[in-house]
N, C-alpha and C positions, 0 to 999 in steps of 0.2 A: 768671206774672209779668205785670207790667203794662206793662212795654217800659220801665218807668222806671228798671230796674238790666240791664236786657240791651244785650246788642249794638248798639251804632248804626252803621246803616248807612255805611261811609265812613268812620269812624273807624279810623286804623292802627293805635291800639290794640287794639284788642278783639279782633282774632283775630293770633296770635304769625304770623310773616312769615318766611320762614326767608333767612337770611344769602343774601348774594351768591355765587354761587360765581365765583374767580378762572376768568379764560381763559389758560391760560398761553400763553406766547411777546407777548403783549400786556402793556403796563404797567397796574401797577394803574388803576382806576376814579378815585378819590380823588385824583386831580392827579400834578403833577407831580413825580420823585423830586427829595430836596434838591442842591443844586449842592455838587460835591465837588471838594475843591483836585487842581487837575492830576495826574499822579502824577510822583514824585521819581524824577531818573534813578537809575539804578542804581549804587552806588560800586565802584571799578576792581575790576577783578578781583582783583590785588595791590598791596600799597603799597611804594612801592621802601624799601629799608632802609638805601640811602645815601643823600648827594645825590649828581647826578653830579660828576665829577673837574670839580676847577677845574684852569683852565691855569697859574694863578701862583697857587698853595696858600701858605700865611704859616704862622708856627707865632710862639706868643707864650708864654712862662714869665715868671711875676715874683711878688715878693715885694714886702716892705713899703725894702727898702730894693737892690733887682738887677732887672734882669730882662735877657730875652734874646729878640730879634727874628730871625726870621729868613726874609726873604721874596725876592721876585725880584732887588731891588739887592743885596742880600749879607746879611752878620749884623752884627747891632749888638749890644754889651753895654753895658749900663748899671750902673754903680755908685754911688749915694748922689748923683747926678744928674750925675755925669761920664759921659759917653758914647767908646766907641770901635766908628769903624764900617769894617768889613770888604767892600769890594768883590767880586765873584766872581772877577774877573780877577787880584786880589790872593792869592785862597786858594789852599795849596796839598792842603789837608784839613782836616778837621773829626772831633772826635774827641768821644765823649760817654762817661760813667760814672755810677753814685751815686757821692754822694758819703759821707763819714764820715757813720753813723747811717744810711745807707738812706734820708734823706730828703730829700735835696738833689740837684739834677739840677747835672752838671758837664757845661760845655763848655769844647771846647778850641780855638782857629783855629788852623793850622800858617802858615806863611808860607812861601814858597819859600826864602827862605835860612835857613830852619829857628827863628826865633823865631817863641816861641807866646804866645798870650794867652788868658787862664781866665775863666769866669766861673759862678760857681755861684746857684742861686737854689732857697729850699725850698721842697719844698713842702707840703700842710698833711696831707696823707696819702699813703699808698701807692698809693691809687687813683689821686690824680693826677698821680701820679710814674710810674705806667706810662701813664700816657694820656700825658704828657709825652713821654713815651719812642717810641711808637709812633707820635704824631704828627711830632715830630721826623723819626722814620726814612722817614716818608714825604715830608717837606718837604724834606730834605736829596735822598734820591733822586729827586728829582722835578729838582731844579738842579744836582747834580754830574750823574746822567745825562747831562744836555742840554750841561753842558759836556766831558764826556770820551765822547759821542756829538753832536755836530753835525750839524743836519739836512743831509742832501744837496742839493748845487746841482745842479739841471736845467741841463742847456744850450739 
């Protein structure tokens, strides 16, 4: 050949160069690695499955034309927008059922001289006729409790 199709000296072409080998425990050659979002903490171990206890829990039923309150002052019913409201200190029970059909939540307030007053309120299924139901029974136990247990005085 006449040196006009071979090899030129110095050219990285002409003869293959074999690849870099990596050093491990060293970051690559090639710069720097890309910048990676912080890492995300970790989520809780368990997620609680209530909230915790409130200290004055409310319970709320109603309809298009009742409903029925019942929270730390006492119980209120409501009818077609007349209200009657029930103090704690006034009750001397509370009394709850379905109603006719299975799907009306009935309460009752007793009074201590034994007059009562009713108030019903539907509801649009079963489901929330026992949610009804269960809430209730924890709203009610939470305020007759505390009144037929009174916390203790320290001296």
């Amino acid at each position: 050949m006449n040196g006009q199709y071979g090899p030129v000296p110095g050219n990285p072409y002409a003869q293959p160069q074999s690849a870099p080998q990596p050093v491990y425990g060293q970051p690559p050659a090639y710069g720097q690695p890309p910048a990676y979002a912080p890492p995300q903490p970790a989520p809780p171990a368990y997620a609680p499955s209530y909230p915790p206890p409130h200290h004055n829990p409310e319970f709320l039923a109603a309809d298009s034309r009742s409903g029925i309150v019942v929270d730390e002052t006492g119980v209120t019913f409501d009818f077609e927008g007349q209200s009657a409201e029930f103090p704690w200190s006034e009750i001397q029970s509370i009394h709850s059922k379905p109603g006719v059909g299975g799907h009306r939540l009935m309460v009752a307030v007793v009074l201590p001289g034994g007059k009562f007053y009713e108030c019903g309120v539907k509801a649009r299924n079963s489901v929330t006729l026992n949610h009804w139901f269960r809430d209730l029974g924890h709203v009610l136990s939470v305020y007759l409790g505390r009144r037929d247990n009174p916390p203790l005085s320290h001296p």
